[in-house]
C-alpha positions as CSV (number, residue, x, y, z in Angstrom):
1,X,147.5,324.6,168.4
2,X,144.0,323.0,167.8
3,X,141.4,325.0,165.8
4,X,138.0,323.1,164.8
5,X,137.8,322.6,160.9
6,X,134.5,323.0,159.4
7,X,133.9,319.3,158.9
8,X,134.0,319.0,163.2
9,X,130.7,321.0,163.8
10,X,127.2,321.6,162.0
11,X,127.1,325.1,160.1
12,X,124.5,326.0,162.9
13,X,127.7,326.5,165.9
14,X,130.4,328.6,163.2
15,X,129.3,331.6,164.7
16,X,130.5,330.6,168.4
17,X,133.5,329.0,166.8
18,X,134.6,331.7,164.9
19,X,133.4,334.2,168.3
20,X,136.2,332.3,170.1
21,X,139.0,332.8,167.7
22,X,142.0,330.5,167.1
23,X,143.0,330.7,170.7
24,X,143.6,327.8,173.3
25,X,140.3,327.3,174.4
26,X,141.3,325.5,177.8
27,X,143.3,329.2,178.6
28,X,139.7,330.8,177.2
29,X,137.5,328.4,178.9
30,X,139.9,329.6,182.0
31,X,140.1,333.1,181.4
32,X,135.9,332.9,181.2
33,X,135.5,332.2,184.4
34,X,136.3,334.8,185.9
35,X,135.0,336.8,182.9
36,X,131.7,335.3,183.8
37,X,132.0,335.9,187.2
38,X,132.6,339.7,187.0
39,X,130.0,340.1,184.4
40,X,127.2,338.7,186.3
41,X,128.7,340.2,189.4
42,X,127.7,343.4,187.4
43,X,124.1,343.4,186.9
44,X,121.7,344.8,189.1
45,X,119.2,343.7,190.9
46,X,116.2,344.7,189.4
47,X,117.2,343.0,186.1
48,X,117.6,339.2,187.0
49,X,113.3,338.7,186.4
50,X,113.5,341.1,183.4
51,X,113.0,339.8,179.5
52,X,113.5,342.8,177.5
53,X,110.1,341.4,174.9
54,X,107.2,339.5,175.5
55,X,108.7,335.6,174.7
56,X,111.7,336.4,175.6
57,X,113.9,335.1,179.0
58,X,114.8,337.0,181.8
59,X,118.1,336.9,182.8
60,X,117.7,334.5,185.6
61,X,116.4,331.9,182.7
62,X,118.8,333.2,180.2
63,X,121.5,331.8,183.1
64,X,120.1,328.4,183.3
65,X,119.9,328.1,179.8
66,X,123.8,328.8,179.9
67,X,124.2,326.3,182.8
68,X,122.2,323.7,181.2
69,X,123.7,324.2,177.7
70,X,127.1,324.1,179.3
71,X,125.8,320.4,180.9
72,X,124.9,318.6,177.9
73,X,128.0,320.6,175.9
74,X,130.4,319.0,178.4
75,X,128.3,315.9,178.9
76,X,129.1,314.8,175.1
77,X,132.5,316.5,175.0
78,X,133.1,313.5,177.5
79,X,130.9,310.9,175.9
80,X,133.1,311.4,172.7
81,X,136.2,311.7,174.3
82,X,135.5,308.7,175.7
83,X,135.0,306.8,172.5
84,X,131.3,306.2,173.0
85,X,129.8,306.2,169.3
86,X,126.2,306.3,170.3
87,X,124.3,309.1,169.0
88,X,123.5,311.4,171.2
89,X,119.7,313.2,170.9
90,X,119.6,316.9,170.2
91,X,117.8,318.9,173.2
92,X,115.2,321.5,172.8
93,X,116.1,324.2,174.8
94,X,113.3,326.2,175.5
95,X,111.4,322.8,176.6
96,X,114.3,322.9,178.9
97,X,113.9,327.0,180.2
98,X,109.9,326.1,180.3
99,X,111.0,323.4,183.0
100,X,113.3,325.2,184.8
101,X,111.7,326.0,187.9
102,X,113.1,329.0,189.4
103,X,111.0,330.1,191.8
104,X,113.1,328.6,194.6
105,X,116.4,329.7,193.0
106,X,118.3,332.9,193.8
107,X,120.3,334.9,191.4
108,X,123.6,334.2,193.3
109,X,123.0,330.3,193.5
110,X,122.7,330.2,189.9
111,X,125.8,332.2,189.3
112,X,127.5,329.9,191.6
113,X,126.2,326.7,190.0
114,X,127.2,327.9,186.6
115,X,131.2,328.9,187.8
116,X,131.5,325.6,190.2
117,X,130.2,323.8,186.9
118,X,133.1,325.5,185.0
119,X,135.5,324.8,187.4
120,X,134.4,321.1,187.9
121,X,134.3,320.6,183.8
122,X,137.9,322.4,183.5
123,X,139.1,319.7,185.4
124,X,138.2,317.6,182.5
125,X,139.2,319.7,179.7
126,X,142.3,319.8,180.9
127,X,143.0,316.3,181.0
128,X,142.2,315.8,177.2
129,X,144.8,316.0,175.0
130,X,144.9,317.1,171.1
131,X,144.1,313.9,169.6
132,X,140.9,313.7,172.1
133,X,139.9,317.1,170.2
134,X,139.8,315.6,166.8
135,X,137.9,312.9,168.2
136,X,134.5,312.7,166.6
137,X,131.0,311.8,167.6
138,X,127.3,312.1,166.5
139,X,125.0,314.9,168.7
140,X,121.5,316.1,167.1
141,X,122.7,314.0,164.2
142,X,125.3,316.0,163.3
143,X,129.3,315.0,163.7
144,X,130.8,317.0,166.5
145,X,134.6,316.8,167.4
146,X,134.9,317.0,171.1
147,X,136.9,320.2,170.7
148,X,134.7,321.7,168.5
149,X,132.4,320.9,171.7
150,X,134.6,323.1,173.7
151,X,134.9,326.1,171.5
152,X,131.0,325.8,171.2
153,X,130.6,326.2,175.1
154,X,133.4,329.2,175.5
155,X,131.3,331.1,172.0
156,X,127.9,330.1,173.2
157,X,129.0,332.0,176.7
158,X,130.6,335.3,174.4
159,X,126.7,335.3,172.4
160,X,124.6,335.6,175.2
161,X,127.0,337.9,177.1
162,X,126.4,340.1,173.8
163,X,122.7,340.0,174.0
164,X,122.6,340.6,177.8
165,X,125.0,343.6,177.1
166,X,123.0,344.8,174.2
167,X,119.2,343.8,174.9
168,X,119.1,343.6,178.4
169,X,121.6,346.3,179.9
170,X,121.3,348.8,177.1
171,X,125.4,348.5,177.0
């Protein structure tokens, strides 16, 4: 079974690598859907404008950072996979939650977004095989294996699931 080796990722993502596990991360990936689902289902109301400091997201942003992290994630899990040796740029992500207009956006159509996004990108995991995972590429000029890429998305879900539990829902 396919784990990441340390010379797949930057130092910067072995903390949602080693969250993960050595488990198969399409199952994971799977399996997080409906985790995410379920979780999200869970949180009331009055939270989804709430940042528990001053600087900090509320939860609605803390979900688009998710979805769009997840985007560019999957975006150069395929450009890799794909055997496209361009660099890819890093992305400055609270740029991206500063331009994230939300005012038009309800808590259920982001939930949905994020889980028809999983559902549309499992489509692709699943069609890689293990030699697409050891494929490598450049992102934030760093090499990144495509299923390093993967494990990075399924962790980067488990980290801010910990800090909504912890920070935000006093759990």
């Amino acid at each position: 079974m396919y784990y990441p080796m340390s010379n797949e990722y930057s130092p910067y993502y072995e903390g949602y690598i080693k969250a993960v596990g050595n488990q198969d991360i399409i199952r994971k990936l799977k399996n997080q859907q409906n985790e995410i689902d379920d979780f999200l289902a869970e949180i009331p109301e009055e939270k989804y404008e709430y940042a528990y400091a001053e600087g900090k997201w509320t939860v609605k942003q803390l979900i688009g950072h998710l979805i769009d992290t997840e985007r560019v994630m999957a975006y150069r899990a395929m450009r890799i996979a794909r055997n496209d040796q361009t660099a890819l740029p890093g992305f400055d992500q609270d740029l991206y939650v500063e331009n994230l207009d939300l005012s038009k956006r309800t808590y259920m159509d982001l939930v949905d977004e994020f889980l028809l996004m999983r559902q549309a990108n499992l489509y692709f995991y699943k069609s890689l095989s293990e030699s697409d995972f050891r494929k490598k590429g450049t992102a934030s000029d760093n090499t990144i294996s495509v299923g390093a890429l993967l494990y990075i998305i399924a962790g980067h879900v488990e980290h801010h699931f910990n800090v909504l539990k912890q920070r935000y829902l006093n759990k």
